[in-house]
Backbone as ProteinMPNN parsed JSONL, in Angstrom:
{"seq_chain_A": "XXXXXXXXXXXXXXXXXXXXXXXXXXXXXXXXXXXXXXXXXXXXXXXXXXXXXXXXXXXXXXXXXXXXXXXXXXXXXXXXXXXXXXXXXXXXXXXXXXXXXXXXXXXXXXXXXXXXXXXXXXXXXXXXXXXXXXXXXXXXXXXXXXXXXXXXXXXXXXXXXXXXXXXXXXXXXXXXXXXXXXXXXXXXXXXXXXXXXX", "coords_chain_A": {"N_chain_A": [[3.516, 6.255, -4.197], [1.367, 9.168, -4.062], [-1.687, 11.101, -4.168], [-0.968, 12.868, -2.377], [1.864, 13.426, -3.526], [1.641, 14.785, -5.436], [1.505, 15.861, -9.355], [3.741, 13.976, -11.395], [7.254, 13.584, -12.431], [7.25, 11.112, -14.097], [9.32, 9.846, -16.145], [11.396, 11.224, -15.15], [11.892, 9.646, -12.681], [12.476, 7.222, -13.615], [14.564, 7.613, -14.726], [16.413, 8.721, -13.063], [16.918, 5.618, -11.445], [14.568, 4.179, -10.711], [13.767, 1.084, -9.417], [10.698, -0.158, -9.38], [7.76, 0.822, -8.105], [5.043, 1.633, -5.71], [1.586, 2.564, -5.909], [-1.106, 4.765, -4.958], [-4.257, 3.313, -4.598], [-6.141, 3.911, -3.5], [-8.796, 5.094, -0.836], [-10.516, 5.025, 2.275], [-12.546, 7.003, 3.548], [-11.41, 7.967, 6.963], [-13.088, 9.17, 8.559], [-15.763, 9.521, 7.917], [-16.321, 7.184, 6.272], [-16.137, 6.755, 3.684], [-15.384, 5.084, 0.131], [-13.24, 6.529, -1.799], [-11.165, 6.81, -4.485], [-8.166, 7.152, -5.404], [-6.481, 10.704, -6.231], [-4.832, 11.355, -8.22], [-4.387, 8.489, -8.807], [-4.796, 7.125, -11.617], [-3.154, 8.334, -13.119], [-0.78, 8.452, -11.97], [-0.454, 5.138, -12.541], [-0.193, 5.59, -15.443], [1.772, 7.025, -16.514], [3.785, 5.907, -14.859], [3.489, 3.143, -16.225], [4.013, 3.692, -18.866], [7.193, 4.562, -18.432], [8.015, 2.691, -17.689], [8.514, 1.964, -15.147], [8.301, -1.22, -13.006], [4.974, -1.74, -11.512], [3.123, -1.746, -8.047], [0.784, -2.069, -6.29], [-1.663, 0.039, -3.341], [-4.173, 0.135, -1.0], [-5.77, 2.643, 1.491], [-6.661, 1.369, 4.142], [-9.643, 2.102, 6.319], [-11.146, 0.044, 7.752], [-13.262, -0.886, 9.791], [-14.589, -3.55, 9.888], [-14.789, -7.039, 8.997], [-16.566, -6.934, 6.74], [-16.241, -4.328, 5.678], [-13.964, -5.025, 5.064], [-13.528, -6.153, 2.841], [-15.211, -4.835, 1.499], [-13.585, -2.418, 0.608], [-11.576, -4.133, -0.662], [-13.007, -4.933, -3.142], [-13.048, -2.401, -4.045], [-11.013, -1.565, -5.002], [-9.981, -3.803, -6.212], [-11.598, -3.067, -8.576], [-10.538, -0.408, -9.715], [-8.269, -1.246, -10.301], [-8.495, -2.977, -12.196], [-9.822, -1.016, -14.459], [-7.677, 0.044, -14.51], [-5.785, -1.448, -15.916], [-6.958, -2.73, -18.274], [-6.472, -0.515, -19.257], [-3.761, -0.873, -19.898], [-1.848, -1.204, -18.09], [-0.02, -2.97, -15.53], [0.167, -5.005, -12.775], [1.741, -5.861, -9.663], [2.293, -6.757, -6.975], [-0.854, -6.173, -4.252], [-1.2, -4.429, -2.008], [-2.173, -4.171, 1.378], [-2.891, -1.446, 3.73], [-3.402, -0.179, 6.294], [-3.882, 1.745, 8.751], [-3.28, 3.726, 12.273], [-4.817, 7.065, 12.441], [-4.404, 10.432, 13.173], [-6.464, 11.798, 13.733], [-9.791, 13.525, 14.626], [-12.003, 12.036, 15.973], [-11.348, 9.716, 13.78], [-12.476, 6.755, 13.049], [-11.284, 4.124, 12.92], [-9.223, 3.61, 14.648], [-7.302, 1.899, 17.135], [-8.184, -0.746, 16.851], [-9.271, -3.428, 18.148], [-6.517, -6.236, 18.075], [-7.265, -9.03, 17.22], [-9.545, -7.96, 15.551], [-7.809, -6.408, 13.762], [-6.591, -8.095, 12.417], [-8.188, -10.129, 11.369], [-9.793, -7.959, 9.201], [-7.308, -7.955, 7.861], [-7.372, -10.309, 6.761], [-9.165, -10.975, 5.413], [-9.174, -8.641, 3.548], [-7.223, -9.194, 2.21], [-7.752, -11.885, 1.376], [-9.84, -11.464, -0.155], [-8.36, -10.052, -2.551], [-6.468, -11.858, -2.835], [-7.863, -13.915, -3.963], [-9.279, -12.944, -6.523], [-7.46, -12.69, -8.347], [-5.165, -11.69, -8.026], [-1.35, -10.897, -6.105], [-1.429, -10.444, -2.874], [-0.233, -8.485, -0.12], [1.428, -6.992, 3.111], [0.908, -4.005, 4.545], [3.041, -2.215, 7.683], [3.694, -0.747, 10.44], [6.353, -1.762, 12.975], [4.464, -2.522, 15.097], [1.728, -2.377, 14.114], [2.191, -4.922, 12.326], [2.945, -6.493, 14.019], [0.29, -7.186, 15.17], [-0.607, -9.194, 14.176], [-1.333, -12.465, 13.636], [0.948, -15.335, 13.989], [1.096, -17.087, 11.679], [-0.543, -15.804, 10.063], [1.5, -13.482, 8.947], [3.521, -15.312, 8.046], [1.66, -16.07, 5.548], [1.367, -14.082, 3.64], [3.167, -11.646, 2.048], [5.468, -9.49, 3.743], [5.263, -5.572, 4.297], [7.101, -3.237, 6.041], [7.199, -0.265, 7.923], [9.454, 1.34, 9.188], [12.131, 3.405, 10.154], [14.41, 6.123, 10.316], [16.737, 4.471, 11.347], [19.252, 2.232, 11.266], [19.689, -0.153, 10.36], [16.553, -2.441, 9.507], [14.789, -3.452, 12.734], [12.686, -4.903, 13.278], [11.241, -8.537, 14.273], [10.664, -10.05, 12.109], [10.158, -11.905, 9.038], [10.497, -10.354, 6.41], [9.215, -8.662, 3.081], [9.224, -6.079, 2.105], [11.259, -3.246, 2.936], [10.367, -0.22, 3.935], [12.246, 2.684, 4.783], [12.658, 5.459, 4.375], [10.362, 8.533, 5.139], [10.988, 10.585, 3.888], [11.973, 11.317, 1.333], [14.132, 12.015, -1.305], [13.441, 12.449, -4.619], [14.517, 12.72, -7.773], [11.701, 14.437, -10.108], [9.962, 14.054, -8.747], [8.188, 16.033, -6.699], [7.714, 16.851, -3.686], [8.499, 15.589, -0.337], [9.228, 12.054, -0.809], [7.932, 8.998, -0.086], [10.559, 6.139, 0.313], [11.855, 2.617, -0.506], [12.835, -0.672, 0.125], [13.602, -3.692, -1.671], [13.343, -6.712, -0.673], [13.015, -9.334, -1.601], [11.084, -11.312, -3.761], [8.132, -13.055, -4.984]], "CA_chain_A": [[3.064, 7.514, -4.749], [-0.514, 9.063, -4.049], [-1.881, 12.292, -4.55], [-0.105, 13.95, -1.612], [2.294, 13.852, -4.094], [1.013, 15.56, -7.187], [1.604, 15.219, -10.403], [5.169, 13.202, -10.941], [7.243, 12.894, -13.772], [7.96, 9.399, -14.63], [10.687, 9.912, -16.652], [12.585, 11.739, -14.64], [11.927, 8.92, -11.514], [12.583, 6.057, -14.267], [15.837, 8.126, -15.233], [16.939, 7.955, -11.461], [16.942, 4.261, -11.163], [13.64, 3.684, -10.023], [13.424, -0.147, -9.972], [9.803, -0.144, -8.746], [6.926, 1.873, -7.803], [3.574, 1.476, -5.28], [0.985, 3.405, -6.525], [-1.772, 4.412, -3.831], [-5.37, 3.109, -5.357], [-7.45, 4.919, -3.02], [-8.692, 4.919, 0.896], [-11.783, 4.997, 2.695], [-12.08, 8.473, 4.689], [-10.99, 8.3, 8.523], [-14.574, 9.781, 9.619], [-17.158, 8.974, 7.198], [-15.655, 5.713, 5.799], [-16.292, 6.793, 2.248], [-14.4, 4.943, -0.206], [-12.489, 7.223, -2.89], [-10.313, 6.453, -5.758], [-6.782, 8.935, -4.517], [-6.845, 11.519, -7.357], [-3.517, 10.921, -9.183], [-3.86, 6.927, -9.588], [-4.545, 6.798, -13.203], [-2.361, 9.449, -13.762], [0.055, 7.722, -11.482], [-0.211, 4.144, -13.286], [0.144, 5.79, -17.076], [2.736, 7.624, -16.557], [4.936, 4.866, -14.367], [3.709, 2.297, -17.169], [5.03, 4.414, -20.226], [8.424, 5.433, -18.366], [8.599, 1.246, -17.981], [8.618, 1.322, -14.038], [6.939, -2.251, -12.691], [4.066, -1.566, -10.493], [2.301, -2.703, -7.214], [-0.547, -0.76, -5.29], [-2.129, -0.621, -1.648], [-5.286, 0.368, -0.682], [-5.092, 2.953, 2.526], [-7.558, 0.874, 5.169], [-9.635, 2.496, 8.034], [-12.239, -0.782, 7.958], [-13.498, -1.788, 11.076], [-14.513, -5.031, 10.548], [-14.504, -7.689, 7.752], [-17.398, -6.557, 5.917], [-15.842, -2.931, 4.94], [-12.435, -5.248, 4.418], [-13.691, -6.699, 1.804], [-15.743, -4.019, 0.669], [-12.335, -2.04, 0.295], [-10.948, -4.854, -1.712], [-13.35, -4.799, -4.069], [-13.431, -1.076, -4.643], [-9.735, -1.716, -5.385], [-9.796, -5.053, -7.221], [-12.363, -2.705, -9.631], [-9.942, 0.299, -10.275], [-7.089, -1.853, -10.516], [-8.791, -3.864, -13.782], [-9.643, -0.199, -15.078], [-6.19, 0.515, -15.509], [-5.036, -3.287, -16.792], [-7.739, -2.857, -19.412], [-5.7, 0.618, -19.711], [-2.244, -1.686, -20.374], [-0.923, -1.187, -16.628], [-0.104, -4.364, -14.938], [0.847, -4.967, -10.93], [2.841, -7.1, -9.112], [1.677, -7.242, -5.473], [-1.615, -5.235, -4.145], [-0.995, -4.152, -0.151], [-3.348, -3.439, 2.641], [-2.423, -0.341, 4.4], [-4.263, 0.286, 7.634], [-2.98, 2.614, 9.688], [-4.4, 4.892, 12.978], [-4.793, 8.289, 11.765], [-4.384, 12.024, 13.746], [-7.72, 12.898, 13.402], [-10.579, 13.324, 15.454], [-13.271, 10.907, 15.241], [-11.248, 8.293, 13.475], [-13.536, 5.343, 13.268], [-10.671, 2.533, 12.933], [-8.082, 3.883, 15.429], [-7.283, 1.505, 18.067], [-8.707, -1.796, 16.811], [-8.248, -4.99, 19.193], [-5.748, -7.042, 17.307], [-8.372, -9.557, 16.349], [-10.331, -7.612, 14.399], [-6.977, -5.474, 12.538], [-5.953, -9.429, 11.917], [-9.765, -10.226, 10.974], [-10.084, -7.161, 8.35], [-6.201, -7.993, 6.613], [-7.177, -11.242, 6.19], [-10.44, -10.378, 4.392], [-8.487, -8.022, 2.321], [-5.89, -10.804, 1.389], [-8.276, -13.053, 0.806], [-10.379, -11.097, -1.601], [-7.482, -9.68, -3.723], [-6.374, -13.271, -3.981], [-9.782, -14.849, -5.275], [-9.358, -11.87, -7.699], [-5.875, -13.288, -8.752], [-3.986, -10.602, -7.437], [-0.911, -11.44, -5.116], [-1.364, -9.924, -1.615], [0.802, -7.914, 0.765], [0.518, -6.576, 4.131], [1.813, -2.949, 5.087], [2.735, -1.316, 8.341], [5.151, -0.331, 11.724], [6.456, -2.929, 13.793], [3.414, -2.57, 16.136], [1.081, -3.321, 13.278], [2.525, -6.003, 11.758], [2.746, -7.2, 15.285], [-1.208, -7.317, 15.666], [-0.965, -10.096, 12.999], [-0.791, -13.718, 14.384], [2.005, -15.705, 13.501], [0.866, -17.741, 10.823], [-0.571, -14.472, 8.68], [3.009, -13.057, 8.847], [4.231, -16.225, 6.996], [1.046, -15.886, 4.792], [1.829, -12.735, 3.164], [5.041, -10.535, 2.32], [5.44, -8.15, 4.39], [6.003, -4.469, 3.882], [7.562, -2.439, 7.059], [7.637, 0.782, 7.513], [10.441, 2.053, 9.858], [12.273, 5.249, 9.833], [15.425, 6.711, 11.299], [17.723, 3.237, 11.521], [20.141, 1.416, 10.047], [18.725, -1.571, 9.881], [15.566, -2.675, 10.183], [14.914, -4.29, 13.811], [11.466, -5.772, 13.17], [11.771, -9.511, 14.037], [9.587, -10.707, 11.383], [10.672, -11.789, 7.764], [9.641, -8.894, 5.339], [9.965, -8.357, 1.605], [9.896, -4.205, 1.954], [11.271, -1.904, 3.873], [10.4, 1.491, 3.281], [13.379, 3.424, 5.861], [12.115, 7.014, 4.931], [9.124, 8.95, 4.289], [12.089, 12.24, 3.493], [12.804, 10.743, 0.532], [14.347, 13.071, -2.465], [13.496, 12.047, -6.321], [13.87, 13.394, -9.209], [10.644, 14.468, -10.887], [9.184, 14.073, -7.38], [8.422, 17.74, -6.315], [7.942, 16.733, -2.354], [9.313, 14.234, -0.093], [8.591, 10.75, -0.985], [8.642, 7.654, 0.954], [11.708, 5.296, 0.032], [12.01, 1.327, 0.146], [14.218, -1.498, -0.202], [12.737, -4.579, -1.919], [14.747, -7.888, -0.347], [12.524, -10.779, -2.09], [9.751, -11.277, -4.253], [7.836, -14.671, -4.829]], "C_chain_A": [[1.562, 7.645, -4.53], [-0.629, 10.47, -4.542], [-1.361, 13.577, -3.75], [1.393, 13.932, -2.788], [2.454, 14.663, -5.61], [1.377, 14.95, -8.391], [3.52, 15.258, -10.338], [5.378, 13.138, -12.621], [7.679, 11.695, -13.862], [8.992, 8.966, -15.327], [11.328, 9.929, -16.489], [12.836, 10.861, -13.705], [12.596, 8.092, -12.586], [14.663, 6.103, -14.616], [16.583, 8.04, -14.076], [16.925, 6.925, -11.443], [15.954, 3.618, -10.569], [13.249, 2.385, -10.436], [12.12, -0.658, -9.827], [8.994, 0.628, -8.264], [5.879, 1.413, -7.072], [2.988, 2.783, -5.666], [-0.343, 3.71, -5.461], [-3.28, 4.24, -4.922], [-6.359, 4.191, -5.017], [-7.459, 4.92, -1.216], [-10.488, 5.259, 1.011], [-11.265, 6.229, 4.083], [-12.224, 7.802, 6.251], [-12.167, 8.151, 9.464], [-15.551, 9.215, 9.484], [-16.833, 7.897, 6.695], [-16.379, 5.75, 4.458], [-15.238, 6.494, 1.441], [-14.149, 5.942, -1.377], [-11.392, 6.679, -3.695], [-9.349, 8.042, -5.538], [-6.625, 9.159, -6.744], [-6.25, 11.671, -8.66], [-3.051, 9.333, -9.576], [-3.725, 6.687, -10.992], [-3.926, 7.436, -13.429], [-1.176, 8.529, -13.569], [0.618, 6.391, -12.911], [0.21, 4.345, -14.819], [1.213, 5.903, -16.977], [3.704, 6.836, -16.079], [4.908, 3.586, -15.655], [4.63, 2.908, -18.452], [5.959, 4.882, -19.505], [8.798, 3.942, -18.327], [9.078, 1.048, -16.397], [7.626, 0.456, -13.584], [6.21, -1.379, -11.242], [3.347, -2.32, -9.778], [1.675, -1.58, -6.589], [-0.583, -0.722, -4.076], [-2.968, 0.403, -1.859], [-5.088, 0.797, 0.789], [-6.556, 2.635, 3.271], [-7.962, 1.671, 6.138], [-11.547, 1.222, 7.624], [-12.235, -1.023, 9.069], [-14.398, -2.701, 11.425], [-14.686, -5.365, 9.333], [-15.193, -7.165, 6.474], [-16.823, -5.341, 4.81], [-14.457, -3.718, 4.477], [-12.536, -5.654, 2.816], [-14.636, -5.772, 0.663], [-14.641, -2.765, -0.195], [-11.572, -3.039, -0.883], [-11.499, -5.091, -2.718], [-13.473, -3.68, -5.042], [-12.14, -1.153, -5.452], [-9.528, -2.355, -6.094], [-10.767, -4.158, -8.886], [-11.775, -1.345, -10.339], [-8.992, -0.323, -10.981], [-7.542, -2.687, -12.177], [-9.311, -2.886, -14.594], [-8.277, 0.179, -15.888], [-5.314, -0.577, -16.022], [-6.011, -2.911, -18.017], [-6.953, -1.156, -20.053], [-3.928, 0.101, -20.682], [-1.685, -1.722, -19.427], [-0.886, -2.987, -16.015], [0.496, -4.11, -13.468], [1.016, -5.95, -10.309], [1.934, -7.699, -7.819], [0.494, -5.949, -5.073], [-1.472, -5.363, -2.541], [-2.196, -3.783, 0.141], [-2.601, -2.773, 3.33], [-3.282, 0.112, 5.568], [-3.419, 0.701, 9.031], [-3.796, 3.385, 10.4], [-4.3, 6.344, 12.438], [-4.803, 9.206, 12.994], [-5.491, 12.314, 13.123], [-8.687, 12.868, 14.3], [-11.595, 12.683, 15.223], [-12.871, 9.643, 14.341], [-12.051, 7.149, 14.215], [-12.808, 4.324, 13.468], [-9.585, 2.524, 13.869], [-8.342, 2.586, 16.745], [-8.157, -0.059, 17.967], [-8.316, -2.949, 17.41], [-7.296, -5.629, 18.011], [-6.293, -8.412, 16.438], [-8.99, -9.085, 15.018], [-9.552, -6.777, 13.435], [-6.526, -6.979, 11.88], [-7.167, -9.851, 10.774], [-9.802, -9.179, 9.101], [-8.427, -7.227, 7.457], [-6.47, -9.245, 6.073], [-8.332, -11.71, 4.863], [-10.268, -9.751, 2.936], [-8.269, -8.897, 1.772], [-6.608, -11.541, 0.852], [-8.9, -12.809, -0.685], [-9.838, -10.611, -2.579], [-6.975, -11.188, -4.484], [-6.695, -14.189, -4.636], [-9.43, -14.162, -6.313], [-8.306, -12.41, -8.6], [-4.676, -12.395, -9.191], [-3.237, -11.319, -6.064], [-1.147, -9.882, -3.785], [-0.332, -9.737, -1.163], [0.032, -6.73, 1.9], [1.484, -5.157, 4.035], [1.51, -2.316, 6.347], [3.588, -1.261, 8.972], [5.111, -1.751, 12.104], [5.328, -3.433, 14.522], [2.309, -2.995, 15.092], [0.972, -4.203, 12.962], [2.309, -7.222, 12.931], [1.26, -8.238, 15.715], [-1.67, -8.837, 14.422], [-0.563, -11.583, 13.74], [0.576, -14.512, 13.691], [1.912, -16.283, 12.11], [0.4, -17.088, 9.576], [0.771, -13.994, 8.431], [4.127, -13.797, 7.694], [3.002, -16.379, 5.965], [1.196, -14.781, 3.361], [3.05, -12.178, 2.97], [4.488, -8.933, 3.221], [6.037, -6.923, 4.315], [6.199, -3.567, 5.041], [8.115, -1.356, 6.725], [8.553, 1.418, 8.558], [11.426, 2.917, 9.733], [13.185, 5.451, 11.259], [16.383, 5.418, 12.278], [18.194, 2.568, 10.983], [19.966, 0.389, 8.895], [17.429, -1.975, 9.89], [15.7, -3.72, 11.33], [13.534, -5.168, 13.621], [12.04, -7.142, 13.306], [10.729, -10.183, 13.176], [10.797, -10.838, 9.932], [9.897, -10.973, 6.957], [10.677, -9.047, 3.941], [10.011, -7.075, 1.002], [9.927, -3.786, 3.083], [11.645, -0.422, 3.517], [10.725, 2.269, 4.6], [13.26, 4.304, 5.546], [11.089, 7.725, 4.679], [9.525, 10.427, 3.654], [12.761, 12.064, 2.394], [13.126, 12.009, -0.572], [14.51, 12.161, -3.571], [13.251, 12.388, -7.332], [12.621, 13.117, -9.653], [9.988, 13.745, -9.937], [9.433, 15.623, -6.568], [8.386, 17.631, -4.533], [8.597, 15.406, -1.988], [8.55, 13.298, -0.731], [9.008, 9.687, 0.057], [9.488, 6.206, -0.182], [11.546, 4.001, 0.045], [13.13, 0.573, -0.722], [13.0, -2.443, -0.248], [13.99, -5.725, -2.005], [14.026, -8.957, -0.897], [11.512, -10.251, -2.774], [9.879, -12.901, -4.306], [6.898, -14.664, -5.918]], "O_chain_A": [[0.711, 6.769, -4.684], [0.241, 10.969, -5.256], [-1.293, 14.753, -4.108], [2.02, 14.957, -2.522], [3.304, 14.914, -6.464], [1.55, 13.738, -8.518], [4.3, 15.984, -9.723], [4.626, 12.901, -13.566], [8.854, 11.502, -13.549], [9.527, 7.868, -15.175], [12.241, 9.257, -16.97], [14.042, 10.866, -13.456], [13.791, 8.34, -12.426], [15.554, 5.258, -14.694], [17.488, 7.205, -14.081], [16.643, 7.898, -10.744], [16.186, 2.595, -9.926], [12.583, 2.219, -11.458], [12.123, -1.846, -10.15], [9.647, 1.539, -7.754], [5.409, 0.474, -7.714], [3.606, 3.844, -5.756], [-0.718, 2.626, -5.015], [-3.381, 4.958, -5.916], [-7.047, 4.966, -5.681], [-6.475, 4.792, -0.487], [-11.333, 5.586, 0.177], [-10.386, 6.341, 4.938], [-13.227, 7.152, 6.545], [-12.345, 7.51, 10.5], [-16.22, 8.575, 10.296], [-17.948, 7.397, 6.843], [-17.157, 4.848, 4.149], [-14.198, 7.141, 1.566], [-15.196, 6.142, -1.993], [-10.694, 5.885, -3.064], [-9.597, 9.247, -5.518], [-6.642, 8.48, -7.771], [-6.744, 11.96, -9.75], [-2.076, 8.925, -10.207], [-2.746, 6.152, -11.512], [-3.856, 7.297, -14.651], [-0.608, 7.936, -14.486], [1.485, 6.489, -13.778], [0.843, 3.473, -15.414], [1.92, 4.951, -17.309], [4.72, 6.883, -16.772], [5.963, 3.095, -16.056], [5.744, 2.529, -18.813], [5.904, 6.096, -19.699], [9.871, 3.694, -18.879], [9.901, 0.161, -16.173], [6.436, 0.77, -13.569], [6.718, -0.701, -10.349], [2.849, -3.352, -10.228], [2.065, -0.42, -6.452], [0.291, -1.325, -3.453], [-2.771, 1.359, -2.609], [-4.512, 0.016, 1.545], [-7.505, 3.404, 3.112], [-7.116, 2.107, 6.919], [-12.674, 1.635, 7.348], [-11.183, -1.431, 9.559], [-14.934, -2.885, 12.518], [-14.771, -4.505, 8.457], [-14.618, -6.982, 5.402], [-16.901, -5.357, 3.582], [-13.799, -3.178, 3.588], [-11.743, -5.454, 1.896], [-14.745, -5.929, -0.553], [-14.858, -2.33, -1.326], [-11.062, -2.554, -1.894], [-10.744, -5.542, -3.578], [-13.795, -3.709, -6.23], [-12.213, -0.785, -6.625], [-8.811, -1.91, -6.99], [-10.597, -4.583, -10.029], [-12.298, -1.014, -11.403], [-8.806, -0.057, -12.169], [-6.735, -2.837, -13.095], [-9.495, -3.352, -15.718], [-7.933, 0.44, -17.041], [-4.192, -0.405, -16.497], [-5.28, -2.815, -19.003], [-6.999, -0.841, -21.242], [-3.31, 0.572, -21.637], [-0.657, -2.383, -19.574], [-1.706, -3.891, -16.182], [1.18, -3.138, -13.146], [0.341, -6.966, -10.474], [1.198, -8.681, -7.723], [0.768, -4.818, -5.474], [-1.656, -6.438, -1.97], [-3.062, -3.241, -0.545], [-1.546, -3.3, 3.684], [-3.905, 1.141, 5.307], [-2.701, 0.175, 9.881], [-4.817, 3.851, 9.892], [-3.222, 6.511, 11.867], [-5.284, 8.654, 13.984], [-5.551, 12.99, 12.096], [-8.471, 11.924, 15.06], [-12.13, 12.8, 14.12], [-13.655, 8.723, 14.112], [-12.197, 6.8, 15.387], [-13.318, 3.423, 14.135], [-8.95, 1.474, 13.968], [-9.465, 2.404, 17.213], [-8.731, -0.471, 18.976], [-7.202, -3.452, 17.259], [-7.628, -5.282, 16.877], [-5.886, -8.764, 15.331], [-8.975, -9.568, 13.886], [-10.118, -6.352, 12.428], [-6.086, -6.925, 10.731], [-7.003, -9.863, 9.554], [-9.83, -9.779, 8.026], [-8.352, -6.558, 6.426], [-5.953, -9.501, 4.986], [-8.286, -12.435, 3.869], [-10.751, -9.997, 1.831], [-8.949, -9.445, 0.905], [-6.258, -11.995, -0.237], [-8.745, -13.382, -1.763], [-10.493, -10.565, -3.62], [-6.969, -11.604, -5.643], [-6.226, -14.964, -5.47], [-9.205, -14.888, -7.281], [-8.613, -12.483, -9.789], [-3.803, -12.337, -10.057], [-3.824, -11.985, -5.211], [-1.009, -8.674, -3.974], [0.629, -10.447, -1.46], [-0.991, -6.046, 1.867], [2.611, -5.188, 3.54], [0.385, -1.872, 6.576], [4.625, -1.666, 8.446], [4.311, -2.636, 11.799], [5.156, -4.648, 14.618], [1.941, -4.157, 15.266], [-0.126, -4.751, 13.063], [1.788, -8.335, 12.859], [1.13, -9.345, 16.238], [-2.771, -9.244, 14.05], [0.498, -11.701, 14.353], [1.095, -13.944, 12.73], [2.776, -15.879, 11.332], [0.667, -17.442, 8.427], [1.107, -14.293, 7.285], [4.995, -13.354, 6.942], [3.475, -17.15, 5.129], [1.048, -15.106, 2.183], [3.943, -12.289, 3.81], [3.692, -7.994, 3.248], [7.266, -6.913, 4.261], [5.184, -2.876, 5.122], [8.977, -1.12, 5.879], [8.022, 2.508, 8.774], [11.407, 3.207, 8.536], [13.007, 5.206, 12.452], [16.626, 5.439, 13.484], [17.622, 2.099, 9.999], [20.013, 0.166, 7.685], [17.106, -1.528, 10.991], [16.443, -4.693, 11.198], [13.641, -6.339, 13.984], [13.111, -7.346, 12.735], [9.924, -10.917, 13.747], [11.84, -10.206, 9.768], [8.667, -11.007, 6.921], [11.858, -9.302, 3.703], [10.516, -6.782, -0.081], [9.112, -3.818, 4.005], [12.607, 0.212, 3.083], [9.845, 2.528, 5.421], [13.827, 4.949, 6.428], [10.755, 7.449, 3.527], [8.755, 11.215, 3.106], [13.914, 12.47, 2.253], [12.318, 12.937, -0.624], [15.384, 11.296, -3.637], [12.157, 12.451, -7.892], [12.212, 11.957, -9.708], [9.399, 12.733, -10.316], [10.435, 16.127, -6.06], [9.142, 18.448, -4.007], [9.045, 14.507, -2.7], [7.424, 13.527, -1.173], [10.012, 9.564, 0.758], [9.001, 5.582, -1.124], [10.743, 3.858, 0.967], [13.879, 0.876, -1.65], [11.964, -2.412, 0.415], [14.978, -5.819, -2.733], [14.653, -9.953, -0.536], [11.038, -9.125, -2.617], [10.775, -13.693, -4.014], [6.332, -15.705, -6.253]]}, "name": "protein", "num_of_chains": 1, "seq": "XXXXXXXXXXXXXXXXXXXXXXXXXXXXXXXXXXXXXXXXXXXXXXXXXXXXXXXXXXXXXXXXXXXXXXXXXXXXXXXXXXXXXXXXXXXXXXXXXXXXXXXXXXXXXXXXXXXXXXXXXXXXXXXXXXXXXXXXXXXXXXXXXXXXXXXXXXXXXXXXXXXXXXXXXXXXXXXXXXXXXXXXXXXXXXXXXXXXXX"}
């Protein structure tokens, strides 16, 4: 959930069977690499805590290089203990770095080094914090990750329009639509399946 989806009722998701919720924290703009706090998190986190769905976050990445990774994980590690000192609690906190449709994206197209470089920065600094880490992205993302981060992390894949997932990696989400329909969700939402936790 972020602010592309507005305001949500929680009730009505909780009343659907929602066993779980990500909540988006924030992102660092595309162009200007300003970080922001996305507009509906605290709203988000109240409202999923009082309906009694557990919560985990992600932070939507355009760092291009360790420095901003970690500067991202702190902007995040410092909302995230706003809304615990609120009563919210969270399971796993994701890195989300994804190329964007825009012009002038700053992080589009990063060698695989340095998208490996800036998750592991993340990861690292959420889990000093003593938050558990998680990675999110497509096959081709996840890809850009060496082998040994892959088994570091759970992984959250996002693929769309297949049965199964084909990714050959072990993953502990897969979120199969972003067309999702849910009560007391006024637009689509994106969907997942949660096969492990740790």
């Amino acid at each position: 959930m972020s602010e592309h989806q507005r305001a949500v009722d929680w009730e009505a998701v909780a009343g659907a069977g929602a066993q779980f919720a990500f909540v988006r924290i924030g992102n660092r703009g595309a162009t200007e690499g300003k970080l922001d706090v996305d507009e509906f998190f605290f709203q988000n986190v109240d409202g999923a805590t009082r309906a009694g769905v557990p919560l985990s976050a992600y932070f939507f990445s355009q760092s291009v290089n360790e420095d901003e990774a970690r500067e991202e994980a702190a902007f995040a590690i410092e909302q995230l203990r706003v809304a615990m000192e609120q009563g919210a609690s969270f399971q796993f906190v994701a890195y989300d770095h994804e190329p964007v449709d825009i012009e002038g994206a700053r992080a589009n197209d990063l060698p695989a080094e340095r998208f490996a470089a800036n998750a592991r920065a993340f990861c690292d600094a959420v889990a000093e914090a003593g938050f558990e880490p998680m990675v999110y992205g497509n096959q081709s993302d996840l890809g850009r990750l060496t082998v040994e981060e892959r088994r570091a992390w759970p992984l959250w894949l996002a693929e769309y329009g297949v049965e199964a997932p084909t990714a050959p990696y072990a993953f502990a989400l897969w979120q199969y639509t972003n067309k999702g329909t849910v009560p007391g969700i006024d637009t689509d939402a994106d969907l997942n399946i949660w096969f492990e936790t740790r």
